[in-house]
N, C-alpha and C positions, 0 to 999 in steps of 0.2 A: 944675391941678385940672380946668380946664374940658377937656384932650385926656385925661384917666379919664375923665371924666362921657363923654366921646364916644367913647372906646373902648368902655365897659361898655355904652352904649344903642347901638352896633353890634353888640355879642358877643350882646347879648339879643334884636335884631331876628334875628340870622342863626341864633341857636338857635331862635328862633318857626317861621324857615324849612325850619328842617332837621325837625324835629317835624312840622309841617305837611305836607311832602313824606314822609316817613314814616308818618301818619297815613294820609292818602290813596292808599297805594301797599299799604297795612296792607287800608285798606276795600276794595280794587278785586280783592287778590288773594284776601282771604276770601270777596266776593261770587262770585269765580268757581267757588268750591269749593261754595257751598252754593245758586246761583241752579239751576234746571233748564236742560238743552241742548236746543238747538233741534234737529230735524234741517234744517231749510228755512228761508231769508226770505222774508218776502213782500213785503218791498221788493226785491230783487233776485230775485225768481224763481227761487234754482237751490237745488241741496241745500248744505249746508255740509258741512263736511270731522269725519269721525268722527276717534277718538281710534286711533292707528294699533295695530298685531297688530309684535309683535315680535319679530323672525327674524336670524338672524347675519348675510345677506346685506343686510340692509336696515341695518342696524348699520354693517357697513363700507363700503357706498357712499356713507352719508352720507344714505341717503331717507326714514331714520327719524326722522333729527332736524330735516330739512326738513318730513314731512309732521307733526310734532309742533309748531312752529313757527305752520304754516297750523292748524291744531288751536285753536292757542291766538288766531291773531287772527280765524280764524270764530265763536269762540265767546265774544271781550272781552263784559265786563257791557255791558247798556243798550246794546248795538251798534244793535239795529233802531232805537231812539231820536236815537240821534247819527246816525243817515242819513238819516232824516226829517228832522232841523235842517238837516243839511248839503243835502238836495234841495231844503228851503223858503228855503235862502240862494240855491242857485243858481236856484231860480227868478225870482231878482230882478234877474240877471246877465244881460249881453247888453241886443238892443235889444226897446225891451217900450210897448206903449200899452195904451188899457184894454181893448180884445177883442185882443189878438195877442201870442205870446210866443214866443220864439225858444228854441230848447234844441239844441246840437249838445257830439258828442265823437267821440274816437276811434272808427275802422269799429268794428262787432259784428259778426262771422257771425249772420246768423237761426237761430235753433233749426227747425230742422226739426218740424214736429206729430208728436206721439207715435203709435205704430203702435195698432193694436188690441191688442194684447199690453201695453201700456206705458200704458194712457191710461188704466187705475183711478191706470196709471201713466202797371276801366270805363276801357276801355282799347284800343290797337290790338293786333294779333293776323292776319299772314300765314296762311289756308287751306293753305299748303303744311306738310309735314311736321310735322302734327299725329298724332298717335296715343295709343291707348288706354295707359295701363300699366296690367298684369292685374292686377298684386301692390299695387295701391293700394288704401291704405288711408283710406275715406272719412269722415272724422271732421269738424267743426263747417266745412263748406264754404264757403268765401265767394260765398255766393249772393244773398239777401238782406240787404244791408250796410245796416243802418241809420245813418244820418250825420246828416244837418238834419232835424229835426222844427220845425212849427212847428203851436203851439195858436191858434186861433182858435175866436171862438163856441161853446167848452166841445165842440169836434171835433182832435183831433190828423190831418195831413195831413204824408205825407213830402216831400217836395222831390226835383223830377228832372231832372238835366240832359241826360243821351245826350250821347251824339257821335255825328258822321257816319261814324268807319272805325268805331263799335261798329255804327250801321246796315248798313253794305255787308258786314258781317264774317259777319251774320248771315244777310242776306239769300243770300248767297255760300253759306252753310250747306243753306239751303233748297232754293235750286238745284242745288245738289252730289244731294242728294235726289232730287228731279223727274227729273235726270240717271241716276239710278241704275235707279230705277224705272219712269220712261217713261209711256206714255199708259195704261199697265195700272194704273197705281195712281192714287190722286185729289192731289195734294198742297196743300194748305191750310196757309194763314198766317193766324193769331188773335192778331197783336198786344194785349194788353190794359191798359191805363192802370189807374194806381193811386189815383187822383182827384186830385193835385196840379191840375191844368188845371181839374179843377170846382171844385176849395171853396178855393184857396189865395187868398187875399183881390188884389186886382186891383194893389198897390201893389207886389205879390212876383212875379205870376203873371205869365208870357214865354212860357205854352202850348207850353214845351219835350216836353208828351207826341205832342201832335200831330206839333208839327215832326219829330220820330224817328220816327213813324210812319209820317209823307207821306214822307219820306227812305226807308224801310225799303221801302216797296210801289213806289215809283219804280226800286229796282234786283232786283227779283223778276222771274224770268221770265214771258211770257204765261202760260204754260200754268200757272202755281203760283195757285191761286186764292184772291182774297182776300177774309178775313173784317175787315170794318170796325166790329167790335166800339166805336170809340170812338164811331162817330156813335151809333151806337144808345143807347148809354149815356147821351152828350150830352142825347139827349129824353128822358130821364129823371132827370137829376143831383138832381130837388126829390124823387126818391124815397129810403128808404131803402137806395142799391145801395152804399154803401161805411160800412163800421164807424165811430163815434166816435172808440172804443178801441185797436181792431186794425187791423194793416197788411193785411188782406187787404177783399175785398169780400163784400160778402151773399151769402145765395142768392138773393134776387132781382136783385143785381147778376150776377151767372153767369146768370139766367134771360136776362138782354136779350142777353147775349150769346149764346147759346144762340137767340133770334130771329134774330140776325146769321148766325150760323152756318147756321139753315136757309135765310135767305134767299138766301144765297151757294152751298148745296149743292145747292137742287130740290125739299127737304120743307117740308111744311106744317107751321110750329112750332103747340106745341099751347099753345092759351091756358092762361094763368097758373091760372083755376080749374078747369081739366082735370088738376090736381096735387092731391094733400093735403097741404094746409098744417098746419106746426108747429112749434112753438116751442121756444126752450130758453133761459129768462131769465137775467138775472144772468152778461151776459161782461164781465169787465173785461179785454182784450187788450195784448198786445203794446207798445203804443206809452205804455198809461198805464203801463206798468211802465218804459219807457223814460224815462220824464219822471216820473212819481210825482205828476203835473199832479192838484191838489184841483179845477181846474175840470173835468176830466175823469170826475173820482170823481162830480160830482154828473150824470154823462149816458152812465149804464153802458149797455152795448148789450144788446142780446138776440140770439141765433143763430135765425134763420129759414130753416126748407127746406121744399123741395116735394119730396115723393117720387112717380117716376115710376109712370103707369099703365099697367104692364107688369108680368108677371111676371118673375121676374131669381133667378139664383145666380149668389154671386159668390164669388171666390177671389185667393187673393195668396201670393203665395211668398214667403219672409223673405230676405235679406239671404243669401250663401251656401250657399240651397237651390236644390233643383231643383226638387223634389214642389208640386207644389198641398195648398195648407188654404183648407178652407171657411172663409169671414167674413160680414161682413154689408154691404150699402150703404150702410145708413147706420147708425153707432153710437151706437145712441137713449140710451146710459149715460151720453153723455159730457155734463159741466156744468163748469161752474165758468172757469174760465181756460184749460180744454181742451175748451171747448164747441164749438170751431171743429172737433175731432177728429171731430162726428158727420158729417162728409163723409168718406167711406170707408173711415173708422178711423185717418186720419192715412197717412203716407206710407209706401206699399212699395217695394220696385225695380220690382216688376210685379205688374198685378191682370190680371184678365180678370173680365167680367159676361158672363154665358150670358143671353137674354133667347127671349121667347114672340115676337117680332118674325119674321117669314120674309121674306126679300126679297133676300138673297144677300150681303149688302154688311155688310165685317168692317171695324171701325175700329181703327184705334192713335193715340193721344192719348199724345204727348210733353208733359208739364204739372210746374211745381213749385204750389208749394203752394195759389196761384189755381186749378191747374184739379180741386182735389178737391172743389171746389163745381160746377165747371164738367159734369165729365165724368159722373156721374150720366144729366143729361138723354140725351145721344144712347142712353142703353139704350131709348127710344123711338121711335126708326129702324135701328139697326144691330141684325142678331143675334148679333154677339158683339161686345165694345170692349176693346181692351185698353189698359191703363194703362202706361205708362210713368215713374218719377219717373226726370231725367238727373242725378239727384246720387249716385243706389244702384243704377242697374242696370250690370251689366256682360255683355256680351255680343255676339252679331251682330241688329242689326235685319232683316239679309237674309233672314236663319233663319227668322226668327222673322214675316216676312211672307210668305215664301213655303211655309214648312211650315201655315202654318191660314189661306192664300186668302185675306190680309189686302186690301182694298179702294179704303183709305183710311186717309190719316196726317193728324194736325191737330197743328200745334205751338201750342199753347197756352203760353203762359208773358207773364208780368208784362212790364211794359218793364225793369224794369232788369233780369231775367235775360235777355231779349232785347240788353242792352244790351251781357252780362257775354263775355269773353273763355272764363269760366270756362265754361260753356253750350255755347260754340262746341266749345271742345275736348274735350269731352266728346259730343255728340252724330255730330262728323263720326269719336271712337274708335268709336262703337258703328256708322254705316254701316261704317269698313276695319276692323272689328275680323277680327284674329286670334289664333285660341283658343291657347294657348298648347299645347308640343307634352306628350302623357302621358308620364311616365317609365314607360321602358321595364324592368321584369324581368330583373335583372340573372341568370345561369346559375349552379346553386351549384358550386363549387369539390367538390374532393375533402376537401376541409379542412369547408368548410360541410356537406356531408351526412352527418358523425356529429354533426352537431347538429339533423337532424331527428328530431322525434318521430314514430313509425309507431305 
């Protein structure tokens, strides 16, 4: 009697179970029929995956049913809610006191900053037998790899280590340069820190930006001249010069360097209220999206610029073109999470700014995403500057210095793109670049010429 009684109150619990598991698989698939789809998260920052277009080729490779698939887990009910749970659990993970939290995962490629078109929308490395490939295709670059963050005092700060052959690798870069061009062009080196050395609490901090730095200008030739962008910054660190939220620095952090820069070049930098200042509230960046840090949410930034006093047209080529299109300096529309975009519209392969300056002297600034706050200022001494990003440009820099009486180069870039292999080889493609050869017009046959039309 008693192995019925304990059959039946099994049979009854595992029917509860089976109903229960039906019930809930019942609610999950109805909500997904009748909840609204997102296009975006705003915990993850990117778009989600639309419901796919169905084609016979897509059918038999099998891309239909994959991107259908991705379809259905972008768009699970209460998804943004389950990653909020899941970011508030791991923010508990790791080692943690009460001002300091640690957050690390797998590298990310940085997202490159949206263009003006798009913004409504560590390692060794031989200098030998590096070269450009033309046919490459530059998509999510591994340039700014986000890895260790760590929150303190309601500030997210990246962590940076370098190496010594990433310093000589670099350095080796810059001199290949100097060498190329000689005592007719200026060559400058703008190492630039990312604030790990100022704000990373003193129990973590091993002033690994400096030490890459003093390493990098110890193997530079004389003649390559140096911009000591960190000291400067240093007497200023209690300023506003590096973001909360975001991985990049101010414009007033760009401005100290931009003192650095004239100091080391022979111009007189122009004070800070010899600019118009302005605002653009409300950034929540990069690094809080990286972390989803609530202590971060309550210490949103604001994007602060100075626009130069000079007059200036600027221009930028897209990806694939040749022609110049007008743009603007600064692109006063951009807010929100793309508010770091109002520094030149976000990244081209190549800009140029025409400015009211006379004085002979033409610049090219090599920069990722640090120097579109950076490069602005020199439309204040150079009369023309040209832009450079080395993650979209392909081409010859010889060309391109010696056809418009280029004067001057300044490599600006972050330390860890200074630091990256990926920078080096890319940069010394664009010195040996060569153009690849035009296909030639092949002769028409006797066969092909009744197939022209006269």
């Amino acid at each position: 009697m008693n192995k019925l009684s304990n059959y039946m109150s099994s049979y009854r619990i595992q029917k509860m179970n089976a109903f229960l598991f039906v019930f809930c698989i019942s609610i999950l698939g109805l909500s997904f029929l009748v909840l609204p789809k997102k296009k975006i998260s705003i915990n993850e920052k990117r778009s989600l995956a639309q419901f796919p277009s169905l084609s016979m080729n897509s059918l038999l490779n099998g891309n239909y049913m994959d991107s259908i698939d991705l379809y259905f887990s972008d768009h699970f009910p209460w998804r943004e809610q389950f990653i909020t749970v899941a970011n508030t659990i791991a923010e508990n993970r790791g080692f943690a006191d009460e001002n300091l939290k640690y957050y690390t995962r797998n590298a990310q490629p940085d997202s490159p900053s949206k263009t003006m078109d798009e913004l409504e929308k560590e390692d060794s490395l031989s200098l030998e037998s590096i070269a450009l490939d033309t046919n490459q295709t530059v998509n999510n670059l591994p340039f700014e790899t986000i890895k260790s963050v760590v929150v303190s005092n309601k500030r997210a700060i990246q962590m940076f280590g370098g190496s010594k052959i990433g310093a000589k690798n670099y350095a080796g870069l810059i001199n290949s340069y100097k060498k190329a061009f000689g005592p007719s062009v200026n060559i400058y080196c703008m190492p630039i820190p990312v604030g790990a050395d100022f704000y990373l609490p003193e129990k973590i901090n091993k002033r690994k930006e400096k030490e890459f730095i003093n390493d990098l200008f110890q193997q530079l030739q004389s003649d390559v001249v140096k911009v000591n962008a960190y000291e400067e910054l240093s007497k200023h660190s209690n300023e506003y010069i590096q973001f909360n939220t975001d991985h990049h620095w101010t414009g007033r952090g760009a401005y100290y360097a931009y003192v650095a820069f004239c100091k080391s070049s022979g111009f007189d930098p122009l004070p800070l209220a010899g600019f118009q200042r302005k605002v653009i509230p409300n950034f929540l960046g990069t690094l809080y999206y990286y972390t989803l840090s609530k202590e971060l949410k309550t210490n949103i930034d604001s994007v602060e610029y100075f626009k130069v006093p000079v007059s200036t047209k600027s221009f930028y080529i897209k990806k694939g073109r040749t022609a110049e299109q007008p743009t603007q300096l600064y692109a006063e529309f951009a807010k929100g999470s793309n508010a770091y975009g109002v520094f030149l519209g976000g990244d081209y392969p190549l800009m140029r700014i025409a400015t009211s300056v006379k004085n002979g002297r033409k610049v090219l600034i090599f920069k990722d995403s640090y120097g579109n706050a950076f490069s602005p200022y020199l439309a204040s001494h150079f009369e023309e500057v040209y832009i450079i990003d080395f993650r979209y440009f392909i081409g010859s820099v010889k060309s391109l210095v010696v056809k418009n009486n280029i004067t001057d180069i300044v490599f600006a870039h972050n330390v860890y793109a200074s630091n990256s292999s990926f920078t080096v080889k890319r940069e010394m493609g664009m010195l040996n670049y060569i153009a690849p050869p035009k296909p030639t017009a092949q002769p028409l046959t006797k066969q092909d010429t009744s197939k022209v039309i006269k």
